[in-house]
N, C-alpha and C positions, 0 to 999 in steps of 0.2 A: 559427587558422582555426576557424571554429564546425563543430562536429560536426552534421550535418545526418544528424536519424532516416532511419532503411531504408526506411521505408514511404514518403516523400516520395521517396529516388531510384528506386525502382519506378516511381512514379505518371510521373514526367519521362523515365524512361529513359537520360537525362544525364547526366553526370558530369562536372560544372564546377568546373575547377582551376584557382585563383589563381594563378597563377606568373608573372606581371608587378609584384608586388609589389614585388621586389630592384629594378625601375628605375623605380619611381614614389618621387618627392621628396617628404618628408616636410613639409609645409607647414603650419607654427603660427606663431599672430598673436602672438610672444612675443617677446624679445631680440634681436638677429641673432646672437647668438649661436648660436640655434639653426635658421638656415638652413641645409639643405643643402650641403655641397659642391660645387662645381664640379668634377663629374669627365663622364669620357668616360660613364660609362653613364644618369647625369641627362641630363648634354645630348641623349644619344638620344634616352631619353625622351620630352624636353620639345622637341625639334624633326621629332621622327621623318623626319629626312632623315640621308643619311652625310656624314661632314666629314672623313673621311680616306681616305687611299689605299692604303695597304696595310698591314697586320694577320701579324707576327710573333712567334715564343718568343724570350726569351734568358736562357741561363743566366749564374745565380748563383752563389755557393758553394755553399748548401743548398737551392737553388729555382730558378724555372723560372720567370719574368714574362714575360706577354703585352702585348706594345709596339703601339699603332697609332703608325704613321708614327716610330717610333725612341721615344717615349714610351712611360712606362707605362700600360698601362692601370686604370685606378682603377675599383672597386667603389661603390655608391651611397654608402656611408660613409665614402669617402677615402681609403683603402686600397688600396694597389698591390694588384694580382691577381695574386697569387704562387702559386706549388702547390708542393709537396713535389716533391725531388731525382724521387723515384720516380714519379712522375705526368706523363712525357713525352706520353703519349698524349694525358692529359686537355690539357695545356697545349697540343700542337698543334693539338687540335678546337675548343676555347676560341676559337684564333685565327682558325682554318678558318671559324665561326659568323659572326664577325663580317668577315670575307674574302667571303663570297659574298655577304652583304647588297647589295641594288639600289641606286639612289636614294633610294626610300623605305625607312624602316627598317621592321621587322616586328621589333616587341620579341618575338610568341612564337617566334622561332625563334632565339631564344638562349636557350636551357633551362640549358645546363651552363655558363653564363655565371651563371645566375640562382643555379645551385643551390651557385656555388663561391662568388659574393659574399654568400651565405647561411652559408656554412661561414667565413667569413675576419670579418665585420661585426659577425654574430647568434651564433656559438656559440664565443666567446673565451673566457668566463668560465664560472665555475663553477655562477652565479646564475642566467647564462641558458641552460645547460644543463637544470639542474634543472629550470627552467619549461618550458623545450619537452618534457623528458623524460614529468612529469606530466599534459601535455596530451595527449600520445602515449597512454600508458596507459588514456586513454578510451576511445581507438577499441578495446582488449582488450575493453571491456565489450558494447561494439557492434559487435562483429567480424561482419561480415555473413558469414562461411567456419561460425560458431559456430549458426547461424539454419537448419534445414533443414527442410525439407518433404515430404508423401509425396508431392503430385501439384501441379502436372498431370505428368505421366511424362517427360516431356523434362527437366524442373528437375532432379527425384527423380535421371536418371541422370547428368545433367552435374555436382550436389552430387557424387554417389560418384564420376565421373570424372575432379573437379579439386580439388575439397575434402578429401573424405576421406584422400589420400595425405599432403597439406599437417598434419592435424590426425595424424597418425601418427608423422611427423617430429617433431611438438613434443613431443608427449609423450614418445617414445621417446628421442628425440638430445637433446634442448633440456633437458626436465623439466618441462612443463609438463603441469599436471593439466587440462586445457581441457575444460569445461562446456561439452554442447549443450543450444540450448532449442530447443523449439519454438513459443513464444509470442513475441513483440514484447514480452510485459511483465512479461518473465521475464528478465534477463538480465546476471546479475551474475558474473564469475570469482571464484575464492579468493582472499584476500589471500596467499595462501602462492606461487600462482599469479605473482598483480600481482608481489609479491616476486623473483621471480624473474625474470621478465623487464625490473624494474626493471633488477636486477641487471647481465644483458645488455649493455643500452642504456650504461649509466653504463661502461662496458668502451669505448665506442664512440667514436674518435676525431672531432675535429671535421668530420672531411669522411664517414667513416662515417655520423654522427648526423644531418647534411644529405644525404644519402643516403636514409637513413633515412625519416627527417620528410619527404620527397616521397615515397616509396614511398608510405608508408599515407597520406597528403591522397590519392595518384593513386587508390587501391584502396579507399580505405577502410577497410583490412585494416592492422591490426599484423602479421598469424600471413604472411599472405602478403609484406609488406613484407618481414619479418622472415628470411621463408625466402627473397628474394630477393637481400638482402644479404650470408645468411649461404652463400650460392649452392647454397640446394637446390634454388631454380626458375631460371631463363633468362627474359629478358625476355620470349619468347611464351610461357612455360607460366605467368609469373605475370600478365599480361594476360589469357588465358583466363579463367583461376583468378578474377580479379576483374571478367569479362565473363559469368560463366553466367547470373547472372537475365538481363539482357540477350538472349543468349542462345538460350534457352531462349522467351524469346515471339519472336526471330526467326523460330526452328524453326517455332513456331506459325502466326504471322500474314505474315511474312517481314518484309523488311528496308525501315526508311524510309531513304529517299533523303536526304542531307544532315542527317542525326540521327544514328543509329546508323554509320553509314559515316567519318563525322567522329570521333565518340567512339573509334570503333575506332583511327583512325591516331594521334588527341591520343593514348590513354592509351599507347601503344606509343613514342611520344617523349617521351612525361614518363620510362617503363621503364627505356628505352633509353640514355635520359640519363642515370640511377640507376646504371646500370653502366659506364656510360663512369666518370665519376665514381669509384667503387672499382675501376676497374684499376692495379694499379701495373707499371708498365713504360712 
């Protein structure tokens, strides 16, 4: 996903998260070979109506499959939607997501459906870890938590309100030597830094890493992802945390209607879904 500069989501106010990705069909003019799948979550997709009637867990020896109508249900890659023995909760919400769907489908309101056929499709291998890993590491460079300002006075106290505590954690628990700038064209971490939190990351089990890699697309934030997964923040303190600029021109000018009001509830269920996601139980 392209790293979109600070000064551009300032200017929008918006914070536009791909996360329909997991059920759009991947469609190249090439072999049939490489057509898509026929699974439950393309066909959604691609008829946005429901085709089943009820939406169940059932276990396995070491897992937990989400069945529509006594089937499996399959990931955009083909792939039974399985979860770890320990991931009851996730498996029953899984199923709950796709249970309360109307006639018409609404692909955004399967988030932890998105983020688990993300973790089962996209982070099997060691290659495509790697890659998402590095991509990740961007956002350290461009950490909008790492960017602060003296004024206008509303910014200045919600940075020290939500940021600051986040940038203390890392340093202090984590080991990060985290760089603040004050400039947009200023704004490089240590390799020693990067290193480390490389480190972190490559630690990070496949459904962690999909965890993960949606926290910082939601926040924009590695440091805030980071402390979210590693549960130094709760899904509203790192929603804040990733809402002060935001914010802070509400404070000022107040709140638009169907802009900021929407942003607020997406980013709180992309969150929310983050940590359904890493509960085991």
């Amino acid at each position: 996903m392209r790293v979109f500069p600070r000064a551009s989501l300032r200017a929008t106010n918006i914070v536009r998260i791909n996360f329909h990705n997991a059920f759009r069909p991947r469609l190249y003019a090439t072999a049939s070979q490489d057509i898509p799948p026929v699974t439950q979550t393309n066909r959604a997709q691609t008829s946005m109506k429901r085709f089943w009637n009820a939406a169940h867990v059932r276990q396995g020896d070491d897992y937990i499959e989400v069945t529509l109508d006594g089937r499996a249900l399959k990931t955009p890659g083909g792939n039974k939607l399985r979860v770890p023995a320990s991931k009851k909760v996730l498996a029953t919400l899984i199923a709950n997501e796709w249970d309360v769907q109307d006639t018409i489908l609404k692909a955004h309101a399967l988030p932890l459906t998105s983020i688990a056929s993300r973790a089962i499709d996209g982070l099997s291998t060691a290659e495509e870890r790697l890659a998402v890993t590095e991509n990740l590491l961007k956002y350290f460079d461009t950490d909008t938590i790492c960017y602060h300002e003296e004024e206008p006075e509303q910014l200045a106290r919600l940075q020290e309100q939500h940021w600051n505590p986040i940038l203390e954690w890392a340093r202090k628990e984590i080991g990060l030597d985290v760089l603040l700038f004050d400039s947009l064209l200023i704004g490089n971490q240590s390799a020693d830094s990067k290193q480390q939190l490389r480190s972190i990351v490559n630690q990070f089990d496949a459904w962690s890493m999909a965890a993960f890699e949606r926290a910082v697309y939601t926040t924009k934030s590695a440091l805030i992802a980071l402390a979210l997964v590693k549960g130094r923040l709760n899904v509203d303190q790192a929603a804040q945390a990733a809402h002060v600029e935001v914010n802070s021109q509400i404070e000022r000018w107040g709140e638009v209607e169907d802009s900021h009001d929407v942003d607020y509830q997406d980013i709180r269920q992309q969150l929310g879904s983050v940590a359904c996601v890493l509960l085991d139980s």
